[in-house]
C-alpha positions as CSV (number, residue, x, y, z in Angstrom):
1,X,-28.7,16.8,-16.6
2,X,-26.0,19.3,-15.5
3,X,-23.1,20.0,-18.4
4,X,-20.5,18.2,-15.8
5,X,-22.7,15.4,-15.0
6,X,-23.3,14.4,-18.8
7,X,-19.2,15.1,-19.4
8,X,-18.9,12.3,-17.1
9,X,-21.7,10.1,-18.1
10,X,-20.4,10.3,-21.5
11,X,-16.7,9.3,-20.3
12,X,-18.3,6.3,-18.8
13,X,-20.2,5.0,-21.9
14,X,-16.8,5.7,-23.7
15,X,-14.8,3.4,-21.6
16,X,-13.9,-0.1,-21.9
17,X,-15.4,-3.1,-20.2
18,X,-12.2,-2.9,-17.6
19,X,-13.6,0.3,-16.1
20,X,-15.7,-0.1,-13.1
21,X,-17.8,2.4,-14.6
22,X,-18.3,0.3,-17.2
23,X,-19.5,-2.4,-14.7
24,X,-22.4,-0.9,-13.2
25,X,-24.5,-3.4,-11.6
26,X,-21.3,-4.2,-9.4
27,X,-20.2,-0.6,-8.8
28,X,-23.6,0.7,-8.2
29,X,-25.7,-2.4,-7.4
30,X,-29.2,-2.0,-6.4
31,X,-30.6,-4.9,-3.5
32,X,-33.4,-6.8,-3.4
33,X,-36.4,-6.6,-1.6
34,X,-35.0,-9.1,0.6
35,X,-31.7,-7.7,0.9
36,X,-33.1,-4.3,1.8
37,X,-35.3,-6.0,4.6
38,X,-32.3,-7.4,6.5
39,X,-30.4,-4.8,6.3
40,X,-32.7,-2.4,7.0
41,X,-33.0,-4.4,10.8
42,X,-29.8,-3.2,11.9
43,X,-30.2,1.0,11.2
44,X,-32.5,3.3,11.6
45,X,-35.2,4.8,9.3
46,X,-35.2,8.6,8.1
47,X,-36.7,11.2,6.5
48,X,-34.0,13.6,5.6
49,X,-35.2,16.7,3.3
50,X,-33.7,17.3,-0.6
51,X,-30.3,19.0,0.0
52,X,-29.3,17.9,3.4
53,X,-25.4,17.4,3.5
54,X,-25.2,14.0,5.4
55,X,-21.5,13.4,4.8
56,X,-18.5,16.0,3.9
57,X,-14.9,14.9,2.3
58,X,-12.1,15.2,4.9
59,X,-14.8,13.7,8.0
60,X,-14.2,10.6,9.8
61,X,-16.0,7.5,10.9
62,X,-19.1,8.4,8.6
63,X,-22.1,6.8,8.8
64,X,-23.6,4.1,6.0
65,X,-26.6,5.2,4.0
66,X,-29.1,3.4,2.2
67,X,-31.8,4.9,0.3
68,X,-35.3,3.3,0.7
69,X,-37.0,6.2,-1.5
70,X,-34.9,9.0,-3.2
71,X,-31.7,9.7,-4.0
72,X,-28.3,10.5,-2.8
73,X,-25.8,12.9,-5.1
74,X,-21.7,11.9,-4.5
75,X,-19.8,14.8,-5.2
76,X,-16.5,15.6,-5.6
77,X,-14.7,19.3,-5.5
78,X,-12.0,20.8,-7.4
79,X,-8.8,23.4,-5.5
80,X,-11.7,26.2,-6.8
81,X,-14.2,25.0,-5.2
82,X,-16.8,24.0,-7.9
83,X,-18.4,20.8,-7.5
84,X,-19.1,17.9,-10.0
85,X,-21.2,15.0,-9.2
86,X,-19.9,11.8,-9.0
87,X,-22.7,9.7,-9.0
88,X,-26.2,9.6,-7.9
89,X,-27.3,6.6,-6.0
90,X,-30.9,5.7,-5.9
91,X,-33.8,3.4,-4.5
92,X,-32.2,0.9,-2.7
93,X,-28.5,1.4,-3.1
94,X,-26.2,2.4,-0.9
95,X,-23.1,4.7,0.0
96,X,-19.7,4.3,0.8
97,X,-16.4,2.9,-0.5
98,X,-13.4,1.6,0.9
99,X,-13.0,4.5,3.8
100,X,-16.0,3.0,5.3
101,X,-14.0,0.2,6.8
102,X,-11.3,2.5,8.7
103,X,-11.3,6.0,10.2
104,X,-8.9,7.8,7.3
105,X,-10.4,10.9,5.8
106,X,-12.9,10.0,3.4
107,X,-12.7,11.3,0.0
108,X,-16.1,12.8,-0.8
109,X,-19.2,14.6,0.0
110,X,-22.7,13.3,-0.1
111,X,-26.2,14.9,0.1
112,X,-29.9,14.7,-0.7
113,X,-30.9,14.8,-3.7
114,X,-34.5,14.8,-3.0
115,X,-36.5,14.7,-0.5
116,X,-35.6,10.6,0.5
117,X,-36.1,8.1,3.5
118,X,-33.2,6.5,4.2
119,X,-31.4,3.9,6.9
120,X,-28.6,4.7,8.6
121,X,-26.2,2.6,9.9
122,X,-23.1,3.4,12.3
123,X,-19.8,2.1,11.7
124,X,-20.4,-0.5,14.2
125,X,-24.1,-1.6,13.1
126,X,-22.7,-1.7,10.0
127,X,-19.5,-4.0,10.6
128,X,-22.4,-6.3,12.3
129,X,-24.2,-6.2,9.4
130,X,-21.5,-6.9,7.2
131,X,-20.2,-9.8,8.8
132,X,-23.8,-11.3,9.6
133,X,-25.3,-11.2,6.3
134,X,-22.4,-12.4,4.3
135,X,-24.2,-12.5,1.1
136,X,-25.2,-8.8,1.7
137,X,-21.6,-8.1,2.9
138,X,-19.9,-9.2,0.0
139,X,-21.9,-7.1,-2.2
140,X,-20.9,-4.4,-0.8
141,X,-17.4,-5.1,-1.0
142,X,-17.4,-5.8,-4.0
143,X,-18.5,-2.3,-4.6
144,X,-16.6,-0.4,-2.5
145,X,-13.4,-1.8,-4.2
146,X,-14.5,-1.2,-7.7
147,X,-15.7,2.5,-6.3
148,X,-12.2,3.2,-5.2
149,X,-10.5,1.6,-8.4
150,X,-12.5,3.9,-10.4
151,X,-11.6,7.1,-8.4
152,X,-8.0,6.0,-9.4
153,X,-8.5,5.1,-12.9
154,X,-10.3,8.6,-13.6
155,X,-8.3,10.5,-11.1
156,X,-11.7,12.0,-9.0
157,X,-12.0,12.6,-5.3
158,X,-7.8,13.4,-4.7
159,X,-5.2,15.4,-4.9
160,X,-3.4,17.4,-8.0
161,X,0.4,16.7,-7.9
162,X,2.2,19.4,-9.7
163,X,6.0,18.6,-11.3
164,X,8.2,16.9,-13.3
165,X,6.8,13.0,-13.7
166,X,10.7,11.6,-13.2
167,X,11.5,14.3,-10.6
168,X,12.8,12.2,-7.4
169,X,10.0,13.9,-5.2
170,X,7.6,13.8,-7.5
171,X,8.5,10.2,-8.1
172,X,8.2,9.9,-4.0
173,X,5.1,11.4,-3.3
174,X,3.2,9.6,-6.7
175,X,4.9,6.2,-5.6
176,X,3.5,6.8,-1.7
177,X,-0.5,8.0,-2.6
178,X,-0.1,4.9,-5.6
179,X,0.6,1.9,-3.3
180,X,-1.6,3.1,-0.6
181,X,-4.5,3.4,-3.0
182,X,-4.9,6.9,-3.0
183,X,-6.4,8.7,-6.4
184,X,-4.2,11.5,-7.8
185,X,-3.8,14.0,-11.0
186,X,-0.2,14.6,-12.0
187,X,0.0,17.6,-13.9
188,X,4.0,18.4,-15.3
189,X,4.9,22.1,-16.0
190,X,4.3,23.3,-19.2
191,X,0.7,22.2,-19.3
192,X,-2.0,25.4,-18.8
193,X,-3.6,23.9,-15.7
194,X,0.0,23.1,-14.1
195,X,0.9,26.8,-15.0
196,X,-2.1,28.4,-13.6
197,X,-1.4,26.5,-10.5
198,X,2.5,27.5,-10.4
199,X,1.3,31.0,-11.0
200,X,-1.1,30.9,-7.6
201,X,1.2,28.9,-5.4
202,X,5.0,29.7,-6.8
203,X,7.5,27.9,-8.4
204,X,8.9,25.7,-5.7
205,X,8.3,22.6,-7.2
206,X,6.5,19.7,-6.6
207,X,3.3,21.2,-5.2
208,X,0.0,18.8,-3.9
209,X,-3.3,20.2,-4.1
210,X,-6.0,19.3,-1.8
211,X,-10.1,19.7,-3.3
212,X,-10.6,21.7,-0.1
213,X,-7.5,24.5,-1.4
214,X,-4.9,23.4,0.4
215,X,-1.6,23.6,-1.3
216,X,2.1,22.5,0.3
217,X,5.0,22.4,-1.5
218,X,6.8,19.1,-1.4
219,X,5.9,17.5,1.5
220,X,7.2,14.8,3.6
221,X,6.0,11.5,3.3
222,X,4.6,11.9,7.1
223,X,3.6,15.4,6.3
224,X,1.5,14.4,3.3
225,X,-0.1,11.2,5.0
226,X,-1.2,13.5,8.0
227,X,-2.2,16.4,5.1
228,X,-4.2,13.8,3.9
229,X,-5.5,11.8,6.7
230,X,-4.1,8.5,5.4
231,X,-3.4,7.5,9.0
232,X,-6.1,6.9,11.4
233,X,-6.3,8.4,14.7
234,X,-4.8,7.2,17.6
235,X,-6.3,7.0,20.8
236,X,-4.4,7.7,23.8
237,X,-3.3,5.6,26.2
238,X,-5.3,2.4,24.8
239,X,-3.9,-0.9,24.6
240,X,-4.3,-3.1,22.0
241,X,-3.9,-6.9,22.0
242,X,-1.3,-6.9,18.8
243,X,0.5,-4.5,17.3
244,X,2.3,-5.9,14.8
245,X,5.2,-4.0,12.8
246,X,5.3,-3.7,9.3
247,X,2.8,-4.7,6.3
248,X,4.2,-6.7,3.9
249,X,3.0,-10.1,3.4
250,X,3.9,-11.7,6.4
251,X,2.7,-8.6,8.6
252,X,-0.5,-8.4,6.5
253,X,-1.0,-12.1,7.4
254,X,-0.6,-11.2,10.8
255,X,-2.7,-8.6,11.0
256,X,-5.8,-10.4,9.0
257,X,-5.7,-13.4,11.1
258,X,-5.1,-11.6,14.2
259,X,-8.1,-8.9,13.4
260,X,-10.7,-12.0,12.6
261,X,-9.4,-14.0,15.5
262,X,-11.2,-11.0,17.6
263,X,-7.5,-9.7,18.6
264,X,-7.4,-5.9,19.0
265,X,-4.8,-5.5,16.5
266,X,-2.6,-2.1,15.0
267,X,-0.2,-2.4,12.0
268,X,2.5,0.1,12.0
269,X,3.8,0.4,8.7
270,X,6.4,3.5,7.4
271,X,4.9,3.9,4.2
272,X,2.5,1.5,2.7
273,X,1.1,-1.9,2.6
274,X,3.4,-4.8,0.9
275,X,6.8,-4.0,1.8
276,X,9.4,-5.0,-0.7
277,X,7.1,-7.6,-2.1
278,X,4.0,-4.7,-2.8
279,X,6.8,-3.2,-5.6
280,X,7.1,-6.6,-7.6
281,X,5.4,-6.1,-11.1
282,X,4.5,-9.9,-10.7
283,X,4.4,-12.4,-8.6
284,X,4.2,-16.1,-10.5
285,X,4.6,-18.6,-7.9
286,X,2.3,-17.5,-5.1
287,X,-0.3,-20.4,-4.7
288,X,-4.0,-19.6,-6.2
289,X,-2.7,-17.5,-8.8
290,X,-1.9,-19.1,-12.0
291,X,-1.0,-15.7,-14.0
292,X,0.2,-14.5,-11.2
293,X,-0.4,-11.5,-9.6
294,X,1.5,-8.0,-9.0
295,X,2.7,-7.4,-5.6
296,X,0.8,-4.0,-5.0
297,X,-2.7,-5.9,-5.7
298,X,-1.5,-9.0,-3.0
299,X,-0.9,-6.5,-0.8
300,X,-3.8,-4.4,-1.7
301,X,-6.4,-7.3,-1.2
302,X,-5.0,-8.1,2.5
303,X,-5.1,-4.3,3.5
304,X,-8.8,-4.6,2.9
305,X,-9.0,-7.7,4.7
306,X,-7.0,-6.4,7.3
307,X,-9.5,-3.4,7.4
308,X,-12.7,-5.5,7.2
309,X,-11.9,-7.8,10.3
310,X,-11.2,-4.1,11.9
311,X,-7.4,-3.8,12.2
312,X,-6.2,-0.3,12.6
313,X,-3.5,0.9,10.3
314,X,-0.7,3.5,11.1
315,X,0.8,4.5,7.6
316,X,3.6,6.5,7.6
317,X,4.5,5.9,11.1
318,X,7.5,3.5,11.2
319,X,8.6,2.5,14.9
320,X,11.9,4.2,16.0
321,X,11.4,2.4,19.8
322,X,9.9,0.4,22.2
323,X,10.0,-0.2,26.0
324,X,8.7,-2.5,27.8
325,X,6.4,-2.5,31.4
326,X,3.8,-4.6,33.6
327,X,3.5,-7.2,30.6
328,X,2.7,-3.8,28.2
329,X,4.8,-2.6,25.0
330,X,5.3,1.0,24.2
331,X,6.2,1.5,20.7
332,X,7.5,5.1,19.8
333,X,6.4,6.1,16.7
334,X,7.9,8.5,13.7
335,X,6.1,12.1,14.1
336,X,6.0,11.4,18.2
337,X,3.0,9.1,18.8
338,X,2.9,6.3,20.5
339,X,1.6,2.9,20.8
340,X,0.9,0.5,23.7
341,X,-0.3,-3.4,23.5
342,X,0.3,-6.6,25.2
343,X,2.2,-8.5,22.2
344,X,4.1,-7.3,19.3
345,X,4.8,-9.2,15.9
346,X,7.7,-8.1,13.9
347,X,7.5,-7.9,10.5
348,X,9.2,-5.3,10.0
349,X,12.0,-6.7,7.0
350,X,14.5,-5.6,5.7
351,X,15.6,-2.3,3.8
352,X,17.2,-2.1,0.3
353,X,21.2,-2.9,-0.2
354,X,23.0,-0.1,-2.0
355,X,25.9,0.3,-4.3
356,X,29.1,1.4,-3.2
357,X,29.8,4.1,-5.8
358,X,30.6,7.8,-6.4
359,X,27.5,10.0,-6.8
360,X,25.1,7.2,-5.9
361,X,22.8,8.8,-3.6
362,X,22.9,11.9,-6.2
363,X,21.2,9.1,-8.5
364,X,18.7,7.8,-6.0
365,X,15.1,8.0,-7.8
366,X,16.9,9.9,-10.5
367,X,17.4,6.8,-12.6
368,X,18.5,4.7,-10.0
369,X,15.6,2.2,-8.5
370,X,14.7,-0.5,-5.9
371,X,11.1,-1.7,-7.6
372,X,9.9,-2.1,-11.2
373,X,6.4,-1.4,-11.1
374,X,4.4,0.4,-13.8
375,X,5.2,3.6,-12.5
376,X,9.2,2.7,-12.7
377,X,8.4,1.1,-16.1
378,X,6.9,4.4,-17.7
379,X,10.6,5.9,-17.6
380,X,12.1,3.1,-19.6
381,X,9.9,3.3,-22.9
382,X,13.0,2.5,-26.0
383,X,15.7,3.0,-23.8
384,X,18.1,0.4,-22.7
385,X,18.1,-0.3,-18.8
386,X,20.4,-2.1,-16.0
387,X,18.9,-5.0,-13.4
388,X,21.5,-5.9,-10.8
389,X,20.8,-8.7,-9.1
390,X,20.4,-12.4,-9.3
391,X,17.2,-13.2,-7.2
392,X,14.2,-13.8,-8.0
393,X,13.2,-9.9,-7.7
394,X,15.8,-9.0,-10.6
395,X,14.4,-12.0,-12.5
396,X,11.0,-10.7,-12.3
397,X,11.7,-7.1,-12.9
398,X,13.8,-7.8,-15.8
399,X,11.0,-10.0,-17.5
400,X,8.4,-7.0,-17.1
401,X,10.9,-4.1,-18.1
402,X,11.4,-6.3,-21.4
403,X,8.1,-5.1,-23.2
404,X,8.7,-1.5,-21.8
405,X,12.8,-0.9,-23.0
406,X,14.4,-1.8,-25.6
407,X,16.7,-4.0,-24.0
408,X,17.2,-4.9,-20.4
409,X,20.8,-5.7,-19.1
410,X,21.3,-8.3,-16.1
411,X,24.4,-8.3,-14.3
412,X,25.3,-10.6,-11.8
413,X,28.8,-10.6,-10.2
414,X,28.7,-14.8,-10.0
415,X,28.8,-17.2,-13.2
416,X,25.1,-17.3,-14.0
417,X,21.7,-17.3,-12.2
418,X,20.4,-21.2,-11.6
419,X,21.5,-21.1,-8.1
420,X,19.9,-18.0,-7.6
421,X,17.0,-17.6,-9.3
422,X,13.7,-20.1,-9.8
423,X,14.1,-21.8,-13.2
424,X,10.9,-20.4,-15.0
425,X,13.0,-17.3,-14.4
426,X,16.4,-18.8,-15.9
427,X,14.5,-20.0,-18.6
428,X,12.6,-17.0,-19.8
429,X,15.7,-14.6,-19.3
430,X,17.7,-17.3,-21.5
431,X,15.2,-17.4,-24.3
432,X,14.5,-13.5,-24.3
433,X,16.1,-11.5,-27.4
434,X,15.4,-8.5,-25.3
435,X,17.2,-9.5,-22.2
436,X,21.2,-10.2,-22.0
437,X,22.9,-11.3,-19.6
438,X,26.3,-10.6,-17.7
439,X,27.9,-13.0,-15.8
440,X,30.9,-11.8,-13.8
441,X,29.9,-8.4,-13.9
442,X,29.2,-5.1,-11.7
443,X,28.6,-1.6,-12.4
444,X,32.1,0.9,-12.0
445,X,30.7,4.1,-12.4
446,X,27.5,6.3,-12.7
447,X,28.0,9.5,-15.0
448,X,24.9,12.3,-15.4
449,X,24.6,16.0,-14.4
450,X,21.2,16.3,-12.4
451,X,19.8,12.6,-13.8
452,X,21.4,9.5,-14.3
453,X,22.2,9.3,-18.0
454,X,24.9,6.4,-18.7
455,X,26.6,3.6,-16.6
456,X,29.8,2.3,-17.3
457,X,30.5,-2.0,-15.8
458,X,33.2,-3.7,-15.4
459,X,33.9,-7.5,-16.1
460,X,35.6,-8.6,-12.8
461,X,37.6,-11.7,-14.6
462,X,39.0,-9.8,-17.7
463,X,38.8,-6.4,-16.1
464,X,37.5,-4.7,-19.5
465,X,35.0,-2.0,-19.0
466,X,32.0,-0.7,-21.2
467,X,29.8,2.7,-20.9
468,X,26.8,2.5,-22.1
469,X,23.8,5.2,-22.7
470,X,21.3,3.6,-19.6
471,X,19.0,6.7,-17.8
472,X,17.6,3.9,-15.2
473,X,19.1,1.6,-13.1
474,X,17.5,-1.1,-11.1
475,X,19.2,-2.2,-7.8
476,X,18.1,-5.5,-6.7
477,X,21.2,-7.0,-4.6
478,X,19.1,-8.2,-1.0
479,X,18.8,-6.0,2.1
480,X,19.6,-5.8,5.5
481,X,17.4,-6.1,8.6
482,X,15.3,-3.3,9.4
483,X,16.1,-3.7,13.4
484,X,18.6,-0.8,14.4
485,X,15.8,0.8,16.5
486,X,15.0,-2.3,18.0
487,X,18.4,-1.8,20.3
488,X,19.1,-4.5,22.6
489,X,15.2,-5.2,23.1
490,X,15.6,-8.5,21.5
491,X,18.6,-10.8,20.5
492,X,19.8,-10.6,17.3
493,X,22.6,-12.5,15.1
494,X,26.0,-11.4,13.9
495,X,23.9,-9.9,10.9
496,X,21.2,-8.0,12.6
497,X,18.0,-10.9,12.1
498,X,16.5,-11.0,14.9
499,X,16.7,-14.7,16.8
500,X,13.8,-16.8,17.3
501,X,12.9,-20.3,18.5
502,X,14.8,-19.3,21.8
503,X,13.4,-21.3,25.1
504,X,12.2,-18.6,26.6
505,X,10.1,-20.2,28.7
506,X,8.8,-24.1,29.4
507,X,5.4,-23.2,27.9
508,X,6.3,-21.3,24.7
509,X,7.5,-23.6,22.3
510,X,6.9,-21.3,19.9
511,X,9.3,-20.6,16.4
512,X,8.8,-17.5,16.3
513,X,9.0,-16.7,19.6
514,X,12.3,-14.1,20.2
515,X,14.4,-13.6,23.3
516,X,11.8,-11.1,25.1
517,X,8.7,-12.7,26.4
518,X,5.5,-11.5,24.2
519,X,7.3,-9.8,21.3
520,X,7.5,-12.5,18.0
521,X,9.1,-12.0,14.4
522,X,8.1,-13.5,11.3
523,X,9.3,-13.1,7.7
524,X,12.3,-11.4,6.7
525,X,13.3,-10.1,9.5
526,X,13.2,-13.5,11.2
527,X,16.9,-15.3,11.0
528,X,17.2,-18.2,9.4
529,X,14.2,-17.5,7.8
530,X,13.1,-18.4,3.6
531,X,13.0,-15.1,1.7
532,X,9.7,-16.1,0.2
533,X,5.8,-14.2,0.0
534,X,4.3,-17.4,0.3
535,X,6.4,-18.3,3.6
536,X,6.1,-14.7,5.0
537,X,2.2,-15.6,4.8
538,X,2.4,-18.8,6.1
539,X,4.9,-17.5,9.7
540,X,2.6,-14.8,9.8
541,X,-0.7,-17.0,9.9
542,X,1.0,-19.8,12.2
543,X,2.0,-16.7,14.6
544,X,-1.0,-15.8,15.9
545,X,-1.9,-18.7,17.5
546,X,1.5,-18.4,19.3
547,X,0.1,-14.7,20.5
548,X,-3.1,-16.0,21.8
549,X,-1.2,-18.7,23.8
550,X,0.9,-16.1,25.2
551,X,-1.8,-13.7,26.0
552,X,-4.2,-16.4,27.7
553,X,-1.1,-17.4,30.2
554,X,-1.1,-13.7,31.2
555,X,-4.6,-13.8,31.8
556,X,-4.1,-17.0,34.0
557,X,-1.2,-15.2,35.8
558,X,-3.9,-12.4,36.8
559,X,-6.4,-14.9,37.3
């Protein structure tokens, strides 16, 4: 066995049960007899000779592969071009993981080992497969998840991010490849392989390293998702059935229930699947899920839905416009694409309030923060931290940055939380010794040179003020409707929410149904509507059938 292949096998055996590595017959699961059989029905049979190169990292659209006799090496590259093997698959197991369900870039290369027979499957032979031998089809899934989990928990197959860990671009760009899945080494200055890699590319920091040598210093979120092929390629002038507007949960609803309804459906998302509710640490109330469950993994789980009915996703590609002609939408896209179907969801929510305060923006992902994730959390370790904010968002990030900081600090500029907050929330803040609460209260100034380093608040009854040594600041006040570049395209109220439920025409009836005929909105966005995951899911759902209603009476109007 190679020297790299047995540092890695001997990683694996070192690892706990939690690794997928460590779960073997699920990440690398060989098929029956049986199971080879029927799947073997819907490809075709090869003979491919040792070595061949049947797949390369960066390709689309890449074909399935599974080995009837001999082998298959996974390989991964490094910025200097050596190679390591991943894995080797063997008689009758397959390739592939998550990339095999959409058209992004995939993440590594794949060759003979030996001289094998294999079948190969297209993307759409497989997607039949899939679907039609369910038992097969979730073995497979199974896989390709714990495939891509493992990429990210041993950092293999993406990129090197180089720069300071609490850096607000570096906190960007590691916050944008985290919640869209995407595996990636940060390496902060100071460390030999960081340094060798300033010394090649210069000092301008951060800097992301691609396996195949490219190198771009801090890059745009659209730059990097384009660097990177996170968003798949958009055909020209095709028209889809749905596009629907943003992927949180009720857009991800949407999408999943539009996609396996046989609805040609796009998501247009500006950075990544979940929306506000994909940065909650934990979400305890959402029905099936008695621990609860974070908001990045909710929202994780329906992308791959999303992905496995078919839905196309455009990250990174937020809508700045749209038109409307001959029953057809065209949505203009960030980075100059565009977009054309018959019906349009919004989903697009809302965007992050802000404090009105002297140096604010100067503090924005320098201490100051709109989620409380693991990746905010890392920052806090024995330091003492602010949550503003009496919703249930505060409540939840205040509970999980208690066993990260020393002590968490909730202000609220009303008397208390009960009429804010749900009461497992009230409770646990009242009974933590960790968490302290201040009624009345709202933050006066910010004080720091290039990072946030203490906040000074201000009790609005008594007027007495208090400065206190806090490097991180979480902002959790509500938000505002994301539907400036909506223009006058649909109604909105005094507040910007769009307006739904309006009689638009005898035959719509439908709640969600806004002022222009074939464009909806569900979720936050929608006024009047309850700020709540489980509801966002629910309008979502309910909305498609509203959408298929619509697009069958413009099939009888052509008819």
């Amino acid at each position: 066995m190679a020297e790299d292949e047995t540092a890695v096998e001997a990683a694996r055996q070192s690892v706990d049960s939690s690794d997928p590595y460590a779960r073997e017959q699920q990440t690398f699961p060989v098929l029956t007899d049986d199971q080879v059989k029927r799947l073997t029905a819907y490809g075709a049979v090869e003979d491919v000779p040792k070595g061949t190169s049947l797949f390369e990292r960066g390709q689309r659209g890449v074909d399935f592969f599974l080995i009837l006799e001999g082998s298959i090496e996974i390989i991964d590259s490094t910025p200097d071009g050596d190679e390591m093997t991943i894995t080797v698959h063997g008689r009758h197991q397959f390739t592939g993981e998550l990339d095999l369900f959409n058209q992004r870039k995939i993440l590594v290369g794949g060759r003979t080992g030996v001289d094998s027979r294999l079948v190969r499957l297209t993307r759409e032979q497989f997607r039949r497969m899939s679907s039609t031998e369910q038992d097969i089809g979730e073995i497979i899934m199974r896989a390709f998840i714990l495939r891509r989990t493992a990429f990210i928990v041993h950092s293999e197959a993406g990129v090197t991010l180089v720069g300071p860990k609490n850096d607000r671009d570096v906190i960007r760009i590691n916050r944008f490849l985290s919640r869209n899945g995407y595996p990636l080494t940060l390496l902060e200055p100071g460390t030999s392989e960081a340094d060798r890699i300033i010394g090649q590319q210069g000092s301008a920091l951060p800097i992301v390293c691609t396996p195949d040598g490219h190198a771009v210093h801090n890059p745009s979120t659209l730059e990097l998702a384009d660097l990177l092929g996170l968003t798949e390629d958009l055909v020209d002038g095709h028209v889809y059935d749905l596009a629907v507007i943003g992927a949180g949960p009720a857009g991800l609803s949407a999408c999943v229930y539009g996609a396996s309804e046989a609805l040609d459906t796009i998501v247009i998302e500006a950075e990544a699947p979940g929306g506000q509710a994909g940065t909650s640490s934990k979400i305890e109330n959402y029905l099936g899920f008695p621990t609860g469950i974070s908001g990045q993994a909710l929202a994780g789980r329906a992308w791959i839905q999303g992905q496995k009915f078919g839905a196309t996703f455009a990250i990174a590609r937020g809508a700045v416009g749209i038109e409307e002609e001959n029953n057809t939408f065209t949505l203009a896209l960030d980075g100059g694409d565009t977009v054309k179907s018959r019906a349009v969801i919004l989903a697009c929510g809302a965007t992050y309030r802000t404090l009105d305060l002297e140096n604010y923006e100067q503090f924005e992902g320098q201490g100051i923060h709109y989620a409380a994730t693991a990746l905010e959390a890392q920052f806090c370790a024995g330091t003492e931290v602010v949550v503003i904010g009496g919703g249930n968002s505060a409540g939840q990030a205040a509970v999980f940055l208690s066993s990260h900081a020393s002590h968490v600090h909730v202000l609220v500029r009303g008397s208390g939380l009960a009429d804010s907050m749900s009461d497992y929330l009230v409770r646990r803040i009242d009974q933590s010794s960790r968490i302290t609460l201040h009624p009345h209260t709202e933050v006066s100034a910010l004080h720091g040179d290039r990072t946030l380093e203490q906040v000074t608040w201000r009790n609005r009854q008594t007027g007495a003020e208090q400065k206190m040594d806090v490097p991180n600041v979480f902002v959790m006040i509500g938000a505002v409707p994301n539907t400036k570049w909506l223009g006058d395209c649909v109604e909105l109220d005094e507040k910007g929410f769009v307006c739904t439920g309006l009689p638009v025409d005898a035959a719509s009836g439908s709640s969600f149904a806004t002022s222009t005929p074939g464009i909806f909105a569900v979720g936050d966005v929608r006024a009047g509507s309850v700020k709540r995951v489980a509801s966002g899911v629910g309008e979502g759902s309910v909305c498609v059938s509203d959408v298929h209603r619509y697009l069958s009476g413009l099939e009888d109007d052509a008819g």
